[in-house]
C-alpha positions as CSV (number, residue, x, y, z in Angstrom):
1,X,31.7,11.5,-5.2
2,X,29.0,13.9,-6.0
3,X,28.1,16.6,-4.5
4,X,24.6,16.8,-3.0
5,X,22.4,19.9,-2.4
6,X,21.6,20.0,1.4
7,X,18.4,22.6,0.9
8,X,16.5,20.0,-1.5
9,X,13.5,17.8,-0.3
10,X,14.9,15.0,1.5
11,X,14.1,11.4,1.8
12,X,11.9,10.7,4.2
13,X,13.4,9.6,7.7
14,X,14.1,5.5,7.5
15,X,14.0,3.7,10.5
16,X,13.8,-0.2,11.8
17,X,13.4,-1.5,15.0
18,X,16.8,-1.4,16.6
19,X,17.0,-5.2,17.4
20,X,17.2,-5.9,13.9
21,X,20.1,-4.1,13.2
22,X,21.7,-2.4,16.1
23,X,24.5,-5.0,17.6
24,X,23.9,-7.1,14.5
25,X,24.7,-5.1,11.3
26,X,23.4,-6.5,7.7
27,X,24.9,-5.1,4.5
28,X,22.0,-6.5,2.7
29,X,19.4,-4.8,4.9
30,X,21.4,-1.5,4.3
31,X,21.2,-2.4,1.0
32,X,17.4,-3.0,1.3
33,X,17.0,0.7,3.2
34,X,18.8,2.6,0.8
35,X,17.0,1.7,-1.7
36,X,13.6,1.7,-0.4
37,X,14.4,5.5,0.1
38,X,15.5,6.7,-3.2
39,X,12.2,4.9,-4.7
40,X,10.2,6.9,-1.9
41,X,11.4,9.7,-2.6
42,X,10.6,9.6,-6.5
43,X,7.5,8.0,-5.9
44,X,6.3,10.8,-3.6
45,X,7.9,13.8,-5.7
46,X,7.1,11.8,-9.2
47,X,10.2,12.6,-10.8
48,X,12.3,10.7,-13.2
49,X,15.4,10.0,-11.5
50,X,17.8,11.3,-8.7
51,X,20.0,13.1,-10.6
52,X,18.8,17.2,-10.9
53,X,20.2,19.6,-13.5
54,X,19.0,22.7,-11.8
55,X,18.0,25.5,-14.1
56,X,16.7,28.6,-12.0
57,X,13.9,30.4,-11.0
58,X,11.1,31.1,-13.4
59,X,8.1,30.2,-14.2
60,X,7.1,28.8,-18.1
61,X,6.5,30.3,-20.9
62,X,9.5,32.4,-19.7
63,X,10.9,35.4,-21.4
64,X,14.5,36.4,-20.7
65,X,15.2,39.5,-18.2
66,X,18.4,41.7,-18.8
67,X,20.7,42.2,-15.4
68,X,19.5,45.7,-14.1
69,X,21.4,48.2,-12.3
70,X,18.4,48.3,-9.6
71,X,18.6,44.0,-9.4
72,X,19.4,42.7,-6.4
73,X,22.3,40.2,-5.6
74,X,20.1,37.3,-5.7
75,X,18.3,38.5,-8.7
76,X,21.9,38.7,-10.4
77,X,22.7,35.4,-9.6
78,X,19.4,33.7,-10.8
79,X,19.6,35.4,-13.9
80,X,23.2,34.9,-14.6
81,X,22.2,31.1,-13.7
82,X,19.3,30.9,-16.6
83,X,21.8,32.7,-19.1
84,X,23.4,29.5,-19.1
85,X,20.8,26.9,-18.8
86,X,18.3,28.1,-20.8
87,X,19.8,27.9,-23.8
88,X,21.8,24.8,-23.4
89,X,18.9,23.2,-22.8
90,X,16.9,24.8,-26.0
91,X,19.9,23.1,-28.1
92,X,18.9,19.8,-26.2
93,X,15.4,19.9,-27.4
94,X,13.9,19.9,-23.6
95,X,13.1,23.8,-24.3
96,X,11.4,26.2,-27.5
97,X,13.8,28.9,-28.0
98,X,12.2,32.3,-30.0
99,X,13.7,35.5,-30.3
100,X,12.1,38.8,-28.9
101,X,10.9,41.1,-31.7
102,X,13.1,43.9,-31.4
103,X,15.0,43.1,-28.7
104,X,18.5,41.7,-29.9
105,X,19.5,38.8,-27.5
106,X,16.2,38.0,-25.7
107,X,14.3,35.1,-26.1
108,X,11.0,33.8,-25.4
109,X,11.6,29.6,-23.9
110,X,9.2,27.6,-22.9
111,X,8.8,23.4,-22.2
112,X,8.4,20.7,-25.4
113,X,7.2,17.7,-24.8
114,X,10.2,16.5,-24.1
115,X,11.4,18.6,-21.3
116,X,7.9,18.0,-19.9
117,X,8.8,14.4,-19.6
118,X,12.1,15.3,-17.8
119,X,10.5,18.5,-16.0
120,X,10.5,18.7,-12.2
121,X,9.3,22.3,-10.6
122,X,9.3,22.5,-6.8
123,X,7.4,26.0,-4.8
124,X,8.9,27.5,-1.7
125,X,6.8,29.4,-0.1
126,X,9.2,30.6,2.7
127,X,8.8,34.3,1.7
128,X,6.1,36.9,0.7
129,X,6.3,36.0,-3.1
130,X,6.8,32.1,-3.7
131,X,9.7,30.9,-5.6
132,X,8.9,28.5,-8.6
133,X,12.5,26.3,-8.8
134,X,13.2,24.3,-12.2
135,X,15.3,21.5,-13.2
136,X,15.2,18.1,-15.6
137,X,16.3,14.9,-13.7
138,X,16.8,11.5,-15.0
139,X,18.5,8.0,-13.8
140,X,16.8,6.0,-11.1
141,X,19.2,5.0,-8.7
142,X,20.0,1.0,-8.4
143,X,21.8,0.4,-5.4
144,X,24.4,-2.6,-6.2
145,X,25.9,-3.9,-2.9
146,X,27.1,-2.5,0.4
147,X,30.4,-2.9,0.7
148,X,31.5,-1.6,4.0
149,X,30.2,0.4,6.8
150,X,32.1,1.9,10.4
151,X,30.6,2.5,13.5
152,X,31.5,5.3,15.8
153,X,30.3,5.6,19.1
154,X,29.9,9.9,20.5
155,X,29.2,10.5,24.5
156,X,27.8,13.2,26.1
157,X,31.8,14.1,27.2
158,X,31.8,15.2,23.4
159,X,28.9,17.3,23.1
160,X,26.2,15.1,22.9
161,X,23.0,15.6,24.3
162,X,23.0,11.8,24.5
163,X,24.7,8.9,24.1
164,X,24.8,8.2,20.2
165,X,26.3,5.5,17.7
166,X,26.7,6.1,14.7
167,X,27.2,4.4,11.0
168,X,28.8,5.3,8.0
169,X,27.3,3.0,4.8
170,X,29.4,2.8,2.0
171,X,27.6,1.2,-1.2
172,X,28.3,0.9,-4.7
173,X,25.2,1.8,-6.9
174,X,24.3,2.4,-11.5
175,X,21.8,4.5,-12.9
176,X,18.8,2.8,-14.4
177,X,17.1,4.3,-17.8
178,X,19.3,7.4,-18.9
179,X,17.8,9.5,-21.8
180,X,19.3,10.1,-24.9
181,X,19.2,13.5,-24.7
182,X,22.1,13.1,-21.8
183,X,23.8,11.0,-23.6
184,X,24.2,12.2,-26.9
185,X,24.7,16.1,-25.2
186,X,27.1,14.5,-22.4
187,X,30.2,17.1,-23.1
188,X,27.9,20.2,-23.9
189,X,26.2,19.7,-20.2
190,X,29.5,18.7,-18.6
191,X,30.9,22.4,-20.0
192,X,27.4,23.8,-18.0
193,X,27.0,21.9,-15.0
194,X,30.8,20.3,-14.3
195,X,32.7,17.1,-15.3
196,X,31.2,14.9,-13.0
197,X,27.6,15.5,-13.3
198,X,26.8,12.9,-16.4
199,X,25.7,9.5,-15.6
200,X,25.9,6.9,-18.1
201,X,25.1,3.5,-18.7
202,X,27.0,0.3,-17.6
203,X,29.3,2.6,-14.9
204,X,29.6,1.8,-11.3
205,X,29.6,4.8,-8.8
206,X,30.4,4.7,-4.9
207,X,28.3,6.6,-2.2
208,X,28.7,6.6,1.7
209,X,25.4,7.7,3.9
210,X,25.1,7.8,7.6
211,X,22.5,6.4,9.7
212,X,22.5,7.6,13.9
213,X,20.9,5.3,16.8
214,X,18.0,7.1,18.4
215,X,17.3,7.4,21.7
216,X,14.1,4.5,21.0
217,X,17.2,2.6,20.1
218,X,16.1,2.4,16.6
219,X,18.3,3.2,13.6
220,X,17.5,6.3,11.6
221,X,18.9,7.8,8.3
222,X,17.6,11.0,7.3
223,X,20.5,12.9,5.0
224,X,19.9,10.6,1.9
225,X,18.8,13.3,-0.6
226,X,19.3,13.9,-4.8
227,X,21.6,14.6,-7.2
228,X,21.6,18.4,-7.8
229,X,23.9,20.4,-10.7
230,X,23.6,23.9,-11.0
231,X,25.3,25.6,-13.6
C-alpha cells in the first residue's frame, strides 16, 4: 500500500448519523463515504487528483541555490530535495529549465503550461516566514467496492477516555484520467520518487481506512488524506 503523508491537508471529518450505520454496517455506504471524501477534498483544494509528487520549497520563477556551509539542516534537505525534482521534472516538460550565465550548474526553472495544469502550491504559515510547498498531482481516485471491514471495540480499562468502537474499511479503488506525461516518464519518476509511486490505467489497488464511533454515537473518519511522493 502506499504510503501517505500524515502533515498534508486532510479530508474533511465524515460523519452520519450513528443509526444508519453503527450495529448495521453497509459496505456500499462505506463505499459511498469514501468517496464523497476524496471528491471533497479536490473540490475544496482544486487539484487534479490524489496522488502528490512533492517537489520542495520554493517559490516560481525559481533559480537554483548551492548547499552553503552556513545552511541549516533543513535548508540542506530542501535543497538536496529540488536537486532532484527539479530537473526531472524540466525533462517531463511540467518545468522551463535555463542555465545561469556564468554560473556552471545553476539553473533558472520556472512552470509551462503544462505543469500549471498539474501544479498544486500550498502556504504554511506556522512560522515567522511562510513556507510556499510545491508538487504536481494527478489521478482522481474511483473507489471500486468495499470488500471487508473489522470492528474492534476499546474500554476505558485500555486507556480510553471513553468507551470507543472502532472500524477498519478495506476497499479496492483505480485512478481515473492519468496524464501522459506520467505515463510515458513512468521509470524516470519511479528512479525519483520510488517503485510504487506510478499509477496507471486499468490497475486495481487496495486501501484500508478507519472510522471511530463518537461519543454522539455517530461514525466519524477523519485520517483519509493524499497520495504524497517525495523524492
Amino acid at each position: 500500500m502506499k504510503q501517505r503523508n500524515s502533515r498534508l491537508t486532510q479530508l474533511l471529518a465524515l460523519l452520519i448519523a450513528g443509526s444508519s450505520l453503527v450495529g448495521c454496517y453497509n459496505k456500499e455506504e462505506f463505499k459511498r463515504i469514501i468517496q464523497d471524501g476524496y471528491d471533497k477534498a479536490r473540490a475544496n483544494t482544486k487539484v487534479k487528483g490524489d496522488f502528490f509528487y512533492y517537489l520542495g520549497v520554493l517559490r516560481f520563477p525559481y533559480t537554483d541555490e548551492p548547499v552553503l556551509e552556513t545552511d541549516i539542516r533543513w535548508d540542506i534537505w530542501n535543497k538536496r530535495k529540488l536537486s532532484r525534482s527539479l530537473p526531472l521534472f524540466a525533462e517531463i516538460g511540467l518545468l522551463s529549465r535555463q542555465p545561469v550565465e556564468g554560473q556552471s550548474g545553476l539553473y533558472h526553472y520556472d512552470l509551462t503550461d503544462l505543469g500549471r495544469e498539474y501544479w498544486h502550491q500550498y502556504i504554511d504559515n506556522r512560522d515567522d516566514e511562510p513556507l510556499y510547498h510545491n508538487e504536481f498531482c494527478y489521478g482522481p481516485i474511483v473507489v471500486e467496492r468495499v470488500t471487508n471491514f473489522k470492528k474492534y471495540e476499546y474500554t476505558r480499562a485500555k486507556g480510553y477516555s471513553y468507551n470507543e468502537v472502532q472500524l477498519e474499511v478495506y476497499y479496492e479503488y483505480h485512478v481515473n484520467e492519468v496524464p501522459d506525461w506520467v505515463i510515458n516518464n513512468k521509470d524516470k519518476i519511479k528512479a525519483i520518487y520510488g517503485a510504487s509511486t506510478v499509477e496507471l490505467p486499468g490497475k486495481t489497488n487496495k486501501e484500508v481506512v478507519r472510522f471511530y464511533v463518537g461519543k454522539d454515537d455517530k461514525l466519524y473518519q477523519n485520517s483519509l488524506s493524499y497520495f504524497q511522493f517525495k523524492p
